[in-house]
N, C-alpha and C positions, 0 to 999 in steps of 0.2 A: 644499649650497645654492649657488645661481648667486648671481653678481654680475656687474655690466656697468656700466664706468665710461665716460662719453664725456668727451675732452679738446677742447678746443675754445681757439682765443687769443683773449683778453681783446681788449673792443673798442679798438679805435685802438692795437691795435699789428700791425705790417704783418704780411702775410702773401704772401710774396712764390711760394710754394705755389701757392694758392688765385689769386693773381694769374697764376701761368703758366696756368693751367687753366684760368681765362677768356679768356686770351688765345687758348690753343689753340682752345677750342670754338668763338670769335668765327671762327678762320681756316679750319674743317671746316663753317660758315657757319650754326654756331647764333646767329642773333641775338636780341639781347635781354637777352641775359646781361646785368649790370652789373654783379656783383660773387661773389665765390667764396672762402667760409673754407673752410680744409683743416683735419680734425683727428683724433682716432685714438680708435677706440674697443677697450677691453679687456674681456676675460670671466676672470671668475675660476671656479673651482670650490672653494668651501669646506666643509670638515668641521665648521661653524657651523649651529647649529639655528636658535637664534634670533636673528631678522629685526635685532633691533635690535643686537645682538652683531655681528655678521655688520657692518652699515652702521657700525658705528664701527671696525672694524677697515680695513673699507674704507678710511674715511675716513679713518686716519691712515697708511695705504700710501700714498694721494694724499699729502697732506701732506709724507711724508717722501721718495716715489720718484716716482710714475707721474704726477705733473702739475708741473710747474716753477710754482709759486703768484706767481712775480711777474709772469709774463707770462700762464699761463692758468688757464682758470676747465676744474670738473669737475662732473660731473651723475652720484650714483651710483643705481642699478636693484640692491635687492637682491629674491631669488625664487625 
């Protein structure tokens, strides 16, 4: 079974990423831009059948490795 977690930083806290990236695009003369979060998406591949098994295991990898929970939020896809 797939799984795909997206990381994403919680709001109001900086993203100084996502800030260079709008800066760059505004100087390659994409205008319009006004803001830009950067964040990281994972795929797993599990020997988990079922859906619900599978999203809690997910969810306590977040938890304990693949999202830093004070600063950001995660969105799991299991399938």
């Amino acid at each position: 079974m797939k799984a795909r977690v997206q990381v994403m930083l919680k709001d109001g806290v900086l993203d100084p990423q996502g800030e260079a990236v709008r800066h760059a695009l505004g100087s390659l003369g994409f205008e319009g831009v006004e803001g830009v979060r950067q964040g990281k998406v994972i795929e797993l591949d599990l020997d988990e059948t079922d859906p619900e098994a599978a999203r809690a295991k997910v969810n306590e990898m977040c938890e304990k490795l693949l999202a830093n929970t004070v600063i950001e939020s995660y969105a799991v896809e299991v399938g």
